[in-house]
LUMTIDO-534711 format. One record per residue (C-alpha): x, y, z; residue in one letter. Coordinates in steps of 0.2 Angstrom, whole numbers, padded with zeros to 4 digits, always signed. Each point is the difference from the previous one (the first is absolute). Example, Ala and Ser with C-alpha at 12.3 -4.5 7.8 and 13.67 -1.06 7.14 Angstrom:
2
+0062-0022+0039A/+0006+0017-0003S/
END
This chain:
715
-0808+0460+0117X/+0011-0001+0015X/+0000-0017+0011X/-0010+0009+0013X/-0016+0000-0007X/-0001-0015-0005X/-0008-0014+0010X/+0006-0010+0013X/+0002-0016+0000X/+0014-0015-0004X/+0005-0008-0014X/+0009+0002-0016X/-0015+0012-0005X/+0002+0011+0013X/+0018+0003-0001X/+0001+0004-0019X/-0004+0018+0002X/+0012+0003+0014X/+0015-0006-0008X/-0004+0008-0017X/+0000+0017+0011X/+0015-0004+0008X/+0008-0004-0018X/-0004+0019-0006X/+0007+0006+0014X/+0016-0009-0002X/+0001+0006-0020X/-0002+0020+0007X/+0014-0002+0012X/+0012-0008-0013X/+0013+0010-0007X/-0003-0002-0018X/-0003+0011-0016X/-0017+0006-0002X/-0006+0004-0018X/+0013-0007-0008X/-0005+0003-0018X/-0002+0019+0003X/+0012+0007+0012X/+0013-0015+0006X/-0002+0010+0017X/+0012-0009+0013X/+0006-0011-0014X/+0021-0004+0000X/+0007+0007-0014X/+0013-0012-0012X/+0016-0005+0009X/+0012+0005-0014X/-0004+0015-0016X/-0017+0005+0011X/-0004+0014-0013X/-0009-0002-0016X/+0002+0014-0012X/-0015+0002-0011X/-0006+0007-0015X/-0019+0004+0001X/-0013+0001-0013X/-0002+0019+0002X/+0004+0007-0018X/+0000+0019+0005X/+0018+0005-0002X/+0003+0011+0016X/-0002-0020+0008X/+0010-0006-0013X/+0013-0007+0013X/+0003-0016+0010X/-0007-0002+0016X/+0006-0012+0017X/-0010-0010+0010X/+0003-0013+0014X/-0001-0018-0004X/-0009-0009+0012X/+0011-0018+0005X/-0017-0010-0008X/+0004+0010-0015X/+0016-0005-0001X/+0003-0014-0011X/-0013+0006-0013X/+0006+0019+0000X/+0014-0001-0011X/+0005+0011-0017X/-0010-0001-0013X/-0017-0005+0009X/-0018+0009-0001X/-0005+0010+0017X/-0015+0007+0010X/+0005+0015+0009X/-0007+0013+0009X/+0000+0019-0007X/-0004+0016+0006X/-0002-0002+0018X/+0011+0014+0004X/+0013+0002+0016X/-0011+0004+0014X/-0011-0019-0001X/+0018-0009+0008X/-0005-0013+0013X/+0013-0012+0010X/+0013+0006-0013X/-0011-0003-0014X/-0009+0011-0014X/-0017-0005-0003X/-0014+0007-0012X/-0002+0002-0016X/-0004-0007-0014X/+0005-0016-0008X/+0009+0001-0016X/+0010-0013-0010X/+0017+0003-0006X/+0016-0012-0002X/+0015-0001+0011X/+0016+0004-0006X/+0011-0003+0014X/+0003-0006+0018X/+0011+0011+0011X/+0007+0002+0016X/-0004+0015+0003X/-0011+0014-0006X/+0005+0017-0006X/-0017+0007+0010X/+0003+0004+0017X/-0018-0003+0004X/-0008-0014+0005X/-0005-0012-0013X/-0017-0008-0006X/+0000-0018-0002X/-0004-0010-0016X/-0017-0006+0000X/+0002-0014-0011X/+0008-0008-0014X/-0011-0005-0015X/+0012-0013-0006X/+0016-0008+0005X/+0003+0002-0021X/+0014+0011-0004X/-0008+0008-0014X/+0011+0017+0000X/+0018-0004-0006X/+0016+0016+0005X/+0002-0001-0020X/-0019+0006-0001X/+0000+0012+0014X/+0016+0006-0009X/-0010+0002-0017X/-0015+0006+0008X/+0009+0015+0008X/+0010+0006-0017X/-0015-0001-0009X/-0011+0011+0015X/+0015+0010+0000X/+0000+0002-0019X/-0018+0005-0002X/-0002+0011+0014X/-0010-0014+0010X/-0002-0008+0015X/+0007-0017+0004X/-0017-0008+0006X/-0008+0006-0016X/+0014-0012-0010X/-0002-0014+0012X/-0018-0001-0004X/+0005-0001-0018X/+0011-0012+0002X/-0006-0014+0012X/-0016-0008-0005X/-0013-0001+0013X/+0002-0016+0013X/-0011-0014-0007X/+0001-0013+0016X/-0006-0016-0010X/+0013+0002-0013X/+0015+0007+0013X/-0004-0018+0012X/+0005-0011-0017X/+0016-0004-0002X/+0011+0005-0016X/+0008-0014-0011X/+0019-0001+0001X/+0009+0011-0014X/+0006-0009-0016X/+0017-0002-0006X/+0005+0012-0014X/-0004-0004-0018X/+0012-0002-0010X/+0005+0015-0013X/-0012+0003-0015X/+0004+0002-0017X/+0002+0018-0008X/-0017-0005-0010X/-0008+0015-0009X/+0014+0013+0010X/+0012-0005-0016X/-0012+0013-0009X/+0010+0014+0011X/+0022+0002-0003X/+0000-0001+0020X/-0014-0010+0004X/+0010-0015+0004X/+0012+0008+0010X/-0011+0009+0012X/-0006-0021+0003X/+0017-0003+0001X/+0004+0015+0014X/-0017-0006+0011X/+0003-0019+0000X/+0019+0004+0006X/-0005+0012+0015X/+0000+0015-0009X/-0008+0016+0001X/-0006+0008-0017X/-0009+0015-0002X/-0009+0000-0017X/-0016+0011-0007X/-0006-0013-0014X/-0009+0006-0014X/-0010-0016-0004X/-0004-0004-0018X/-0016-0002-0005X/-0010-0016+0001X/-0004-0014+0014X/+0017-0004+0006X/+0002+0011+0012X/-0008-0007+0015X/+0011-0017-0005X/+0016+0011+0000X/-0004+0006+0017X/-0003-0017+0008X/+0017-0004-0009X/+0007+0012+0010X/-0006-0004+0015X/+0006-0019-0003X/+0016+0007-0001X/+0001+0009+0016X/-0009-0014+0010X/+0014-0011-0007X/+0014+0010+0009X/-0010-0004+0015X/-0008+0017+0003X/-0018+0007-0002X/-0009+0008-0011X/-0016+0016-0003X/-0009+0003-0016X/-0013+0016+0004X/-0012+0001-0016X/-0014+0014-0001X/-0016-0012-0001X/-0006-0018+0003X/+0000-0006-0019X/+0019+0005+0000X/+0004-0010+0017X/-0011-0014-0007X/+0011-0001-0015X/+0017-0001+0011X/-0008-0011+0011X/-0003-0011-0016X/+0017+0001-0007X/+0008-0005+0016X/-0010-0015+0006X/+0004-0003-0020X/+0018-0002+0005X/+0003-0002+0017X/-0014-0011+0005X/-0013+0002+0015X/+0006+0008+0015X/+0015+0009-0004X/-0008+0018+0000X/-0014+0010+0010X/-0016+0010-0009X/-0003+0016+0009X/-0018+0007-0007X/-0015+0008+0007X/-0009-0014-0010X/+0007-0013+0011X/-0011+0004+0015X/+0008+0004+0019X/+0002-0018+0006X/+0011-0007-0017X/+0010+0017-0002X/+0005+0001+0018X/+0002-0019+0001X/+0012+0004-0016X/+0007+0016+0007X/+0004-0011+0018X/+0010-0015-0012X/+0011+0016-0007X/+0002+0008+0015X/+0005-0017+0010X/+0014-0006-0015X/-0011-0014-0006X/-0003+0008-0019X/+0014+0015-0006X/-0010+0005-0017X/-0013+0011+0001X/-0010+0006-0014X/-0016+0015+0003X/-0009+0016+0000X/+0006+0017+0007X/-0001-0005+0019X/+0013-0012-0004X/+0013+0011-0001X/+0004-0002+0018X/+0000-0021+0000X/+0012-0006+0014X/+0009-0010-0013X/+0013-0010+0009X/+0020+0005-0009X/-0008+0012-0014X/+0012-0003-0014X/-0012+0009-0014X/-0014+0014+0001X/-0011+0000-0019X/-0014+0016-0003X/-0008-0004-0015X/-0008+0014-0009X/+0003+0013+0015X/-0007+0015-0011X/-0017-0009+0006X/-0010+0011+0010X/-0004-0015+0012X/+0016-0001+0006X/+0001+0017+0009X/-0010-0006+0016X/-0019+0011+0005X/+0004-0002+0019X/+0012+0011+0010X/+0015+0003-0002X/-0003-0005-0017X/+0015-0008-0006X/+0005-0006-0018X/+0006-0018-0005X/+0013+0005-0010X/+0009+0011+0016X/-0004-0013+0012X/+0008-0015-0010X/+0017+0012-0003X/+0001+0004+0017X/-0002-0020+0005X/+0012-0001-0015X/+0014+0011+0010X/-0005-0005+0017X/+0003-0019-0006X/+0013+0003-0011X/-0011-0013-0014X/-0003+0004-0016X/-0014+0010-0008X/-0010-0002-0018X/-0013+0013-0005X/-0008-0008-0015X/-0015+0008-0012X/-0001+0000-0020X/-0001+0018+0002X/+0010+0011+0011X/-0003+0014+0012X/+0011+0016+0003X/+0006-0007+0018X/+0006-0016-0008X/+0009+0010-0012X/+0008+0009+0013X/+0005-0015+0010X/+0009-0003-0016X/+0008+0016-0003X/+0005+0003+0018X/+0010-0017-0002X/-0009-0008+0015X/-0007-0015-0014X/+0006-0005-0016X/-0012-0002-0016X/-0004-0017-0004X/-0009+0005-0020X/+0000-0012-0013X/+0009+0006-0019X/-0010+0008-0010X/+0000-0013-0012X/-0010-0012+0013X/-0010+0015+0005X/-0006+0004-0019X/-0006-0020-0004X/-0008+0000+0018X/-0010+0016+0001X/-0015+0002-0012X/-0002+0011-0016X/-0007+0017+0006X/-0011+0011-0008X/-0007+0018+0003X/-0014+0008-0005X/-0002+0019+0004X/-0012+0014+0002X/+0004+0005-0022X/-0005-0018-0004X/-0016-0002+0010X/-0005+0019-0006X/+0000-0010-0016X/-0007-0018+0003X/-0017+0000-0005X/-0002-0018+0010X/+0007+0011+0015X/-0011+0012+0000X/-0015-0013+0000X/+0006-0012+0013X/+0015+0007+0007X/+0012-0013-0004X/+0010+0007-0017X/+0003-0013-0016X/+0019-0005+0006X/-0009-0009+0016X/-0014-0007-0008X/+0014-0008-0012X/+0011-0005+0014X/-0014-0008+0010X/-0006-0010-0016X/+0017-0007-0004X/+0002-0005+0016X/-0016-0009+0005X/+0007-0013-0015X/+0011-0007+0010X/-0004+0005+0019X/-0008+0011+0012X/+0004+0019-0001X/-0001+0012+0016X/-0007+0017+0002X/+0005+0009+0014X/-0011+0014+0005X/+0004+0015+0014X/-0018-0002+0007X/-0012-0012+0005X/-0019+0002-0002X/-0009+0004-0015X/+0004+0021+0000X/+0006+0005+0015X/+0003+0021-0006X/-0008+0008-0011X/+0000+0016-0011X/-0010+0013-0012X/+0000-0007-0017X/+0003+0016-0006X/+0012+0012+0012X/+0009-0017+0006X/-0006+0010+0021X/-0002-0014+0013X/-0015-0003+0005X/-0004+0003+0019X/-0016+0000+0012X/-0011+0013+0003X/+0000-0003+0017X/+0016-0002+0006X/+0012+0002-0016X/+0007-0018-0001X/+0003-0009-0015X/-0015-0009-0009X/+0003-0019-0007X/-0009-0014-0006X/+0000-0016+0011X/-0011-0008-0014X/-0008+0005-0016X/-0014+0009+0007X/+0003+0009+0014X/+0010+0016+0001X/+0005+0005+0021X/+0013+0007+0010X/+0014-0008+0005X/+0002+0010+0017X/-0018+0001+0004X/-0009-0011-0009X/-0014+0010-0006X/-0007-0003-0017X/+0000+0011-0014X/-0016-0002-0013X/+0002+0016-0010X/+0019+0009-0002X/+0008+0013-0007X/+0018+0007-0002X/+0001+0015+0011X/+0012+0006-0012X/-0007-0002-0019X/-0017-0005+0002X/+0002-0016-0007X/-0010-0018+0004X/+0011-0011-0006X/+0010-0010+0009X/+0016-0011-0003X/+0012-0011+0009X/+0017+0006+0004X/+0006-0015+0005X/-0008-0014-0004X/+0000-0014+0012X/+0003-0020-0001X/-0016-0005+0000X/-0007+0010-0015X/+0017-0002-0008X/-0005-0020+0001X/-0017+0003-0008X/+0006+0011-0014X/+0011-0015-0005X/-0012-0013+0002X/-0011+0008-0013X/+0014+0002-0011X/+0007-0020+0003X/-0018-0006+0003X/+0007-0018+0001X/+0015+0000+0010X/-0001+0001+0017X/+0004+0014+0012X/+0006+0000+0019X/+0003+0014+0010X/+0011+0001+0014X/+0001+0013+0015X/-0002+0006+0017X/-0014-0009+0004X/+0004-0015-0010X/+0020-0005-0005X/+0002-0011-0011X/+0016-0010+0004X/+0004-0009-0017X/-0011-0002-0017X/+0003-0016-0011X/+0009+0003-0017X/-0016-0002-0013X/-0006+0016-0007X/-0008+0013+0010X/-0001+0019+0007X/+0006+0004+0017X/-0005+0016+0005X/+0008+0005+0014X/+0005+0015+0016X/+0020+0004+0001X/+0007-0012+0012X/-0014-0014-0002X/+0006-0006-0017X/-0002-0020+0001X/+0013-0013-0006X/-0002-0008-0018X/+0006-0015-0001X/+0014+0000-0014X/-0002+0019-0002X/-0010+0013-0006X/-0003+0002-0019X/-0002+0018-0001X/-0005+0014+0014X/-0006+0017-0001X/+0003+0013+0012X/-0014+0011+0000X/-0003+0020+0006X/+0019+0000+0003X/-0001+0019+0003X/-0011-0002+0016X/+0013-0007+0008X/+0015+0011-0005X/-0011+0014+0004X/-0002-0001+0017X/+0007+0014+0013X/+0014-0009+0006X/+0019+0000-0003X/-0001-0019-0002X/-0012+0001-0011X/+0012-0004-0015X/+0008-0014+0009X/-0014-0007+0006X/-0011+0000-0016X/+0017-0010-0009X/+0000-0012+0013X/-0021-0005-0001X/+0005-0001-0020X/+0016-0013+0001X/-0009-0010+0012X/-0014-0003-0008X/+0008+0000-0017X/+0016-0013+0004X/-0016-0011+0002X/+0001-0002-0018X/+0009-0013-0011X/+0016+0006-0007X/+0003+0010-0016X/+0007-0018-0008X/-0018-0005+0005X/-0010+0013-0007X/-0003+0010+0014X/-0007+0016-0002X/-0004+0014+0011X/-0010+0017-0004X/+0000+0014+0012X/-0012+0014-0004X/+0010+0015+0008X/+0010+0014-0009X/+0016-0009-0006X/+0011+0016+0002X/-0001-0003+0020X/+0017-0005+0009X/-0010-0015+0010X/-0009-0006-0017X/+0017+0002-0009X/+0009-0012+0014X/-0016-0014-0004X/+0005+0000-0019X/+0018-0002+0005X/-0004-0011+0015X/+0013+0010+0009X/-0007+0002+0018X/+0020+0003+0007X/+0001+0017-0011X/-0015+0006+0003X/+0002-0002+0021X/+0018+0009-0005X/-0006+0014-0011X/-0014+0002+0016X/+0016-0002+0013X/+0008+0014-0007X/-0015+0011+0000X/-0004-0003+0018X/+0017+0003+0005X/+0001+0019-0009X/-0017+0004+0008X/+0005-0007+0016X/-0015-0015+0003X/+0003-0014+0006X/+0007-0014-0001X/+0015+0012-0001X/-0006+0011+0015X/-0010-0009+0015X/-0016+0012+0004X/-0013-0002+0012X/-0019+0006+0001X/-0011+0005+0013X/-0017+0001-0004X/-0015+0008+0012X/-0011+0016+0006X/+0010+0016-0007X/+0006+0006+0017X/+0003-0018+0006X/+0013-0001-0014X/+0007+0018+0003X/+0002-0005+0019X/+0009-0016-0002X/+0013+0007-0015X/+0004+0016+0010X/+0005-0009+0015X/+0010-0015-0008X/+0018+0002+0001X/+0002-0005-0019X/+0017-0003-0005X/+0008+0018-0011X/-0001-0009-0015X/-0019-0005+0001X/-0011+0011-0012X/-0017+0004+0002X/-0010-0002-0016X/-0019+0005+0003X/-0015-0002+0009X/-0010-0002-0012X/-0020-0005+0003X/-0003-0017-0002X/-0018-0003-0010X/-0014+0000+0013X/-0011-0017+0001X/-0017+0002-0003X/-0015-0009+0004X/-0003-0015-0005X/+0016-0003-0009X/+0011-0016+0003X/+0014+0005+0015X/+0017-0006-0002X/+0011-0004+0010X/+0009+0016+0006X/-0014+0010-0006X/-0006+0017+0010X/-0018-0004+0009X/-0013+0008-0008X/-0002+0017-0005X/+0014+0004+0010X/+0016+0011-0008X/+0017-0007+0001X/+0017+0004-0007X/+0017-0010-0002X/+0018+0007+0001X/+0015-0012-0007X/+0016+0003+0007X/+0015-0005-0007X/+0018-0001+0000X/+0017-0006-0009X/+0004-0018-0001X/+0010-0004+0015X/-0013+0010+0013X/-0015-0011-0003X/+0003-0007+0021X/+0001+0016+0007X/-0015+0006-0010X/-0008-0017+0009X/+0006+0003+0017X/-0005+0017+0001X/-0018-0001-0007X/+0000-0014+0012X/+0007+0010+0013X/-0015+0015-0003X/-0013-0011-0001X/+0005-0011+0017X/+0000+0018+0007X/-0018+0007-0007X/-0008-0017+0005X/+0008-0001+0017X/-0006+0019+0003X/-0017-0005-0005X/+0000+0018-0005X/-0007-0003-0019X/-0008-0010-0012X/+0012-0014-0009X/+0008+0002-0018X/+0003-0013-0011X/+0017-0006-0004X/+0007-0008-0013X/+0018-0003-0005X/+0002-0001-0019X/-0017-0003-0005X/-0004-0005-0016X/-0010+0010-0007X/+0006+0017+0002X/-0010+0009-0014X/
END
């Protein structure tokens, strides 16, 4: 309302709207900025370094590249290295008003870097905003972040996302406590137990840089022995990172160095922690205040301040190969952080995986085994039990568990509770004619039939029930299980110890530790509670299910469940038994009689170098529609040496069944190719299935294909 409709008269009153008018018309003529926040239109630009360069969150790799904008002189102070962004993004070169690019939407990224000037010869957008003043990107992260895009075919966004947690303003606005000062060096402790155990302390504590593949003996010292050789690093004044493959493993690290170090000398990085506690943990790393840092696989890429020691512990876990793109691996993050840094590097299991041994082999670690002396008092007494001696076992036959396991499992209740590890959970998740051994499938849609209880018999893909079947094959009505699961596996040896109690542990419950009375723990590969002071006995049931599987690690794999599970148990002097019902001429059942996980990864090394798999060739596969894969691989500039093995079809997903990740959609046909080549090619096998693939995206010309550098399960 202007001041000339209003009424006359004299007073305060009156005058009000006519000054107010006269204000607004003041505020249009003034030269200032208008809409800030969105354009900075008019705005002066930074006196000194007025470009910002900028990394956006745009994952698709033909935008995998810095980009510059102008930093408005408000902007200044807060627009320094490190910081989190708003900027705007695909406005294009024709929206360009008074020297400015405008449009677009806004996008977060982190800036990397002020500049002078700009390599674009175009006029520049203007940030929109900083987030936060926190420098929360460090260069030695941008560093990593790019070799590790670089060595997985990847973008550098797609890492970045990986490797800075998610801003969480309450716990970025507390302040961090002030670093302590180093503990003094621990004591070798239980690292006596291995001839160069104390020394590798020895060579951390004094500023050293080991490499080391530790082949752990069995029992519960080794989350003490890691924290010992974390206490010794931190004593020479540098930091620390311990990567496990689960929470219960972090929690038990955690434990052992808050045993002895105390309270606020290390970080826990876990998804359990919740987003306020682990970035407020991850921002006390990243500011200096705490240099040991123990977690799960997204902790791989913790800013610790000074790294002096990298430790994977059990890297032949699958959870340590990351689901999100560009799907890297702990273990080749933390040797790259290990070279970058120049710091020293422990890969630790009780078991040991064909990479590890190559790590060895190449000379790039040293083996840190105890004698075989220790080894043979530590490990348990193994037992077999093959396909002859069930054939024979009358008390097999009825309940599936032959003679020697009912005897172990008696003896070893005496004195302590005994576990049984089971492939499956449920009660018979796969069964199978009685009489022809055929699996049993739907009528509908040909998936397998189980039994989620007792009673019911449906389809695992579909769902439907089935009330009256037969085998397609023989005719018969009978059905058995092929593999039993845990639950039913419980129930059968409830009836048989009707008054000792059994507790099963799983996916959908984990049991974390057990007390050390009597009882039977059935439990899943890889959910096998802690007893406390040992296992009496364990049994390793339907062994050949998992050596059977069609994979090349299937061997490797199926050791690795068994000696983790079975260096639970007490020690030979102890009594410690284990029985293993698979056929004791394999080479992975040999290796778990002998407890000689190093050979067998050798014996496996060797093969995979005279067929040419890795980890002694670096291969690659790209999965997606037939001639979405034929495309891509026919205009890739692979290097000579690559060699295409395939495509093959991949299974197709039907209805109903469970997708995993990676899995085609429904009903749809898909095929994977793996390219691979000799060691010493694997980054221009990256860089140019990189290259093809920034080209087919940026073309828009096809659908996308799936990359994956060394993937892990390759068939």
């Amino acid at each position: 309302m202007s001041s000339e409709n209003e009424p006359q008269g004299e007073g305060p009153d009156h005058r009000a709207p006519e000054q107010l008018a006269l204000i607004r018309e003041t505020v249009r003529k003034a030269k200032v900025p208008r809409a800030k926040p969105r354009t900075w239109r008019g705005a002066a630009l930074a006196g000194e370094l007025p470009v910002a360069r900028v990394v956006v969150n745009k994952g698709v790799l033909h935008l995998d590249q810095f980009f510059d904008y102008a930093v408005p002189e408000e902007l200044d102070a807060d627009a320094q290295p490190g910081v989190r962004v708003r900027v705007r993004f695909g406005a294009g070169s024709r929206n360009v008003r008074d020297g400015r690019r405008e449009g677009g939407g806004l996008i977060d990224g982190f800036l990397v870097e002020r500049r002078a000037e700009s390599d674009y010869a175009g006029p520049l957008a203007a940030l929109a905003g900083v987030v936060s003043p926190e420098r929360v990107l460090s260069p030695d992260m941008l560093a990593l972040a790019r070799a590790v895009a670089d060595r997985y075919a990847g973008s550098l966004a797609d890492v970045l996302q990986l490797a800075v947690p998610p801003r969480n303003a309450r716990a970025e606005s507390k302040p961090s406590p002030p670093p302590p000062p180093p503990p003094a060096p621990p004591e070798p402790g239980t690292w006596q137990r291995y001839p160069q155990g104390p020394a590798f302390l020895r060579a951390l504590g004094t500023g050293g840089a080991p490499r080391a593949v530790w082949t752990a003996l069995p029992g519960p010292h080794w989350a003490e022995e890691i924290a010992r050789a974390v206490a010794a690093t931190l004593a020479s004044g540098r930091g620390a990172l311990v990567v496990v493959p689960d929470g219960r493993s972090a929690g038990r690290v955690d434990g052992a160095l808050t045993a002895l170090l105390g309270e606020g000398r290390h970080a826990l990085l876990t998804a359990d922690s919740g987003p306020e506690r682990r970035y407020r943990q991850w921002l006390a790393v990243r500011r200096g205040a705490v240099r040991a840092v123990v977690g799960t696989r997204a902790a791989m890429f913790a800013p610790v301040e000074n790294l002096g020691l990298v430790v994977v512990w059990e890297d032949g876990d699958s959870s340590h190969s990351d689901d999100n793109a560009p799907f890297p691996h702990v273990r080749e993050v933390l040797e790259l952080r290990a070279t970058h840094d120049a710091c020293g590097f422990l890969l630790g299991s009780t078991s040991c995986t064909v990479e590890a041994a190559q790590l060895v082999e190449s000379g790039w670690a040293a083996p840190l085994v105890a004698e075989r002396a220790v080894v043979r008092a530590a490990a348990p007494l193994v037992r077999t039990v093959g396909d002859g001696e069930l054939a024979r076992d009358e008390a097999a036959r009825a309940a599936r568990l032959p003679s020697l396991a009912w005897q172990a499992v008696r003896e070893g209740l005496k004195s302590g509770p005994v576990l049984v590890q089971v492939p499956r959970r449920g009660y018979a998740p796969r069964l199978a004619c009685a009489r022809c051994r055929e699996p049993a499938r739907c009528r509908r849609c040909s998936g397998p039939l189980q039994a989620p209880d007792e009673r019911e018999l449906t389809c695992a893909w579909c769902g439907t029930a089935e009330g009256d079947w037969h085998c397609a094959e023989c005719g018969g009505a009978r059905l058995r299980a092929q593999i039993v699961g845990a639950r039913r596996t419980a129930e059968e040896l409830g009836r048989a110890f009707p008054a000792v109690p059994v507790r099963t542990s799983g996916r959908d419950h984990v049991l974390d530790q057990v007390p050390g009375q009597p009882a039977l723990v059935v439990s899943t590969p890889g959910a096998e509670p802690v007893a406390e002071g040992g296992y009496a006995a364990a049994l390793l049931l339907d062994g050949w299910a998992m050596l059977s599987r069609p994979d090349i690690r299937a061997g490797e794999e199926a050791l690795r469940r068994w000696i983790t599970a079975a260096a639970l148990v007490r020690g030979q002097d102890e009594g410690g038994t284990v029985v293993v019902v698979a056929e004791p001429t394999l080479r992975p059942v040999q290796a778990l009689v002998r407890w000689d996980p190093v050979g067998h990864a050798l014996r496996e090394l060797a093969e995979r170098a005279e067929l040419g798999f890795p980890p002694v060739s670096r291969m690659a596969e790209a999965i997606g529609r037939p001639e979405a894969v034929a495309a891509f691989l026919g205009a890739a500039q692979l290097p000579p040496e690559a060699q295409v093995l395939g495509p093959v079809p991949l299974p197709v997903t039907d209805p109903g069944r469970p997708r995993r990740p990676g899995d085609p959609p429904v009903g749809e046909q898909w095929e994977r190719a793996l390219v691979r080549v000799p060691p010493g090619r694997g980054a221009a096998l990256a860089a140019a299935l990189k290259a093809a693939q920034a080209a087919r995206l940026a073309r828009g010309g096809g659908e996308a294909v799936r990359l994956r550098i060394d993937p892990p399960d390759i068939g």
